[in-house]
Every structure is written in structure tokens, then in C-alpha cells.
C-alpha positions in Angstrom: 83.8 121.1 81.4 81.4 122.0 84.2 82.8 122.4 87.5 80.9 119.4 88.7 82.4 117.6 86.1 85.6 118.4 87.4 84.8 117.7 91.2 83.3 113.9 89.9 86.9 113.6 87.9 88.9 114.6 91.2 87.2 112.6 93.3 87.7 109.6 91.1 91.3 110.2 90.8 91.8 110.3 94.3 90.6 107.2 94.8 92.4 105.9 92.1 95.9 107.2 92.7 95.4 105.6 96.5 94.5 102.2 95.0 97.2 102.6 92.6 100.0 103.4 95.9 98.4 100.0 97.5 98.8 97.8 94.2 102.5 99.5 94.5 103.4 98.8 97.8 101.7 95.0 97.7 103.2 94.3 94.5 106.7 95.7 95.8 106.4 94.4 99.0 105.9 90.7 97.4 108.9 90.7 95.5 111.1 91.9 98.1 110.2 89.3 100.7 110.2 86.7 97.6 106.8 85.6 99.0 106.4 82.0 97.5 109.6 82.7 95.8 107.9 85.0 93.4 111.0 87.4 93.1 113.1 84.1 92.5 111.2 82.6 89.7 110.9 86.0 88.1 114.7 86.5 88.2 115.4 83.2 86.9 113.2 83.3 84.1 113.7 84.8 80.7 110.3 86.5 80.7 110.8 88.1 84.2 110.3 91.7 83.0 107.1 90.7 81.5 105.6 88.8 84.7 106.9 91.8 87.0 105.1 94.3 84.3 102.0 92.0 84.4 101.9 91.9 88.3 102.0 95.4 89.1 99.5 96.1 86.1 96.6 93.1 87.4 97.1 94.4 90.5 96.7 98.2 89.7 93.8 97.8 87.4 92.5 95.4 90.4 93.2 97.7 93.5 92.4 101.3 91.4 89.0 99.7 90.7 88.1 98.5 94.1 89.0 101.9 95.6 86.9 104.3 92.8 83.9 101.5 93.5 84.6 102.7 97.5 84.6 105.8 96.4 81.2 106.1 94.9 79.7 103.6 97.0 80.3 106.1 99.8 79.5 108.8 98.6 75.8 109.2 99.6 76.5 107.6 103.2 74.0 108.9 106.2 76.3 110.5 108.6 73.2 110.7 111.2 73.8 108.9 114.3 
């Protein structure tokens, strides 16, 4: 792998790993404060694991994509005044 390769793949994951800590805390934060009761249905249903699974997964894919398309939207950005 050529090392500007490696710099394209770092950068990338950067971004990804900070969309991935925002899905986390968003997702986390939602249950815990049983926004909309969220946490409630989820605990009373029989497929709760699943739905919790699914959240934190849509919102990961959702929030890891955003941030790498940030990422390389910036990434030629005039820094002239």
C-alpha cells in the first residue's frame, strides 16, 4: 500500500470513528432519558435486543457516513481570507 493510500485510509477512519462516538452517545443518550418512551417499549418488548441492535446500527451507518462525506467535502477548502 502506498503511503498515500494509507494517509486517505486514516483520514477516513478518523472521521468515521467520530461519527461512530456521536451515533453512540445519541443512541445512548435516547434510551437513557426514554425519549418518547423509546427505552420503555424496548424493555417491554420481546424483540428489545433486536430494536436496540438496529438503533445503534442505522444510526452508526447514518452518522459514520455523514462525517467521512464532511470529511472529504473539506478537504480541498480555501483557507485564504
Amino acid at each position: 500500500m502506498k503511503p498515500f493510500e494509507k494517509a486517505a485510509i486514516l483520514f477516513l477512519l478518523k472521521h468515521l470513528a467520530s461519527g461512530v462516538a456521536g451515533a453512540v452517545v445519541l443512541a445512548t443518550g435516547l434510551l437513557v432519558l426514554d425519549v418518547a418512551n423509546l427505552a420503555t417499549l424496548m424493555g417491554n418488548s420481546d424483540h428489545g435486543i433486536i430494536a436496540a441492535i438496529m438503533l445503534y446500527a442505522s444510526l452508526i451507518l447514518t452518522f459514520g457516513s455523514v462525517a467521512m462525506g464532511i470529511g472529504i467535502m473539506t478537504l480541498n477548502e480555501d483557507t485564504r481570507p
